[in-house]
C-alpha positions as CSV (number, residue, x, y, z in Angstrom):
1,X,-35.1,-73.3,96.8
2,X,-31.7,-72.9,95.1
3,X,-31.4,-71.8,91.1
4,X,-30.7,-74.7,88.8
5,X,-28.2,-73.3,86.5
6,X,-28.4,-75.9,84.1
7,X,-31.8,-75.9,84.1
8,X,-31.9,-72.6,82.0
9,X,-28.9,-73.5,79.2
10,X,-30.0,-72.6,75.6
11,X,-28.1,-75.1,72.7
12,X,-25.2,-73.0,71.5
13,X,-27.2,-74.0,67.8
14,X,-30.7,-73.8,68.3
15,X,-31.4,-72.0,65.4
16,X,-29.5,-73.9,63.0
17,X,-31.5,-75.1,59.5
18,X,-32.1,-78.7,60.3
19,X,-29.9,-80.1,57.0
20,X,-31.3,-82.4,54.4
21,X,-28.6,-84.9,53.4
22,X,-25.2,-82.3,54.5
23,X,-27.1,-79.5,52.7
24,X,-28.9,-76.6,54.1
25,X,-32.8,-76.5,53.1
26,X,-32.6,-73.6,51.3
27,X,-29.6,-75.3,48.6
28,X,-31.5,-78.4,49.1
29,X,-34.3,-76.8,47.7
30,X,-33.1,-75.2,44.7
31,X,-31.2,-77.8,43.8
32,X,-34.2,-80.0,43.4
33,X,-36.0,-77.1,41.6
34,X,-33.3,-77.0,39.2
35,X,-33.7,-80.4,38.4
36,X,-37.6,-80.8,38.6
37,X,-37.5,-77.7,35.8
38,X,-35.1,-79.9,33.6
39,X,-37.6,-83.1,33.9
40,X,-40.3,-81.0,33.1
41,X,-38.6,-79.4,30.3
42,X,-37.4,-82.9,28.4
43,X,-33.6,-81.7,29.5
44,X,-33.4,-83.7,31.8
45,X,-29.4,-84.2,31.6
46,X,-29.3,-80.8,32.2
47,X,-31.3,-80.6,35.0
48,X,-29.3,-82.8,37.3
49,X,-25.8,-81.7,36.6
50,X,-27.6,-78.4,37.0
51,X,-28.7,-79.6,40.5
52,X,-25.4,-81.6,41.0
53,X,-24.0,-78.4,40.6
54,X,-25.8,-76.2,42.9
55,X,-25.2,-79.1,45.6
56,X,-21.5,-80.0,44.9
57,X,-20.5,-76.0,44.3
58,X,-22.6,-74.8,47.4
59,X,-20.2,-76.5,49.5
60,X,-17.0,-74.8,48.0
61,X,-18.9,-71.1,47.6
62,X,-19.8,-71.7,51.3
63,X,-16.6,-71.4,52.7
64,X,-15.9,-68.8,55.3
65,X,-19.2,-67.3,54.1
66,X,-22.0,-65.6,57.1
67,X,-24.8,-67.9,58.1
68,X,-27.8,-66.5,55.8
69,X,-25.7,-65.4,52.7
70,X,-27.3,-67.6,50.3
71,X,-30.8,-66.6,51.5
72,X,-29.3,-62.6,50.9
73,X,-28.1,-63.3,47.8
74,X,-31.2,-64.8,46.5
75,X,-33.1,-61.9,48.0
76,X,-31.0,-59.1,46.5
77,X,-31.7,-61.0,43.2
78,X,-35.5,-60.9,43.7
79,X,-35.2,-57.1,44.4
80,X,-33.6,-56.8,40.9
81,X,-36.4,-58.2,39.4
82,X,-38.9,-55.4,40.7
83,X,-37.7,-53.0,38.2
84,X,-39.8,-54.3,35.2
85,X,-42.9,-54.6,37.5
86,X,-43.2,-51.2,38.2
87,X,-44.2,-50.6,34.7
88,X,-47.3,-53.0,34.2
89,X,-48.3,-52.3,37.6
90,X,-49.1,-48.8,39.0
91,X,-47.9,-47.7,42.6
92,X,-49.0,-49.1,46.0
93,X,-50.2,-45.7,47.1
94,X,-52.5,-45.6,44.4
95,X,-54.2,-48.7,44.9
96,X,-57.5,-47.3,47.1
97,X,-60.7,-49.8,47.7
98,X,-61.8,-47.1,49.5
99,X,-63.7,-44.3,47.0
């Protein structure tokens, strides 16, 4: 019994985002949050050039950019948000259910 080579090839882009219409899921997404949030707020003309935005400027702001920037990017800005947490909620540490 001989090893099959081929029988053990991985896709070069297995892990590739499956894309929604030429857009990644993750601008896919937020493009269609951006516009659900101006339906829901009565601007809705705002909403999808808002949305047209995010998909038509992803595209150029994509260029030569890593694979994962846009998920980064969204997660630094999350990070900045903790800052106001901290003061209505008290420390992690603190938080014992055991007495």
């Amino acid at each position: 019994m001989s090893f099959d080579p081929q029988a053990h090839l991985v896709p070069h882009k297995l892990e590739e985002p499956i894309p929604i219409l030429f857009w990644t899921p993750t601008e896919f997404t937020l493009a269609i949050s951006l516009m659900g949030f101006g339906l829901i707020m009565d601007l809705w003309l705002f909403g999808m050039l808002g949305g047209a935005g995010v998909l038509i400027g992803s595209r150029y702001l994509g260029r030569g950019a890593k694979r994962g920037a846009v998920q980064h990017m969204l997660w630094a800005l999350g990070l900045q948000l903790d800052a106001p947490i901290k003061t209505y909620f008290k420390p992690s540490w603190k938080n014992d259910f055991i007495p």
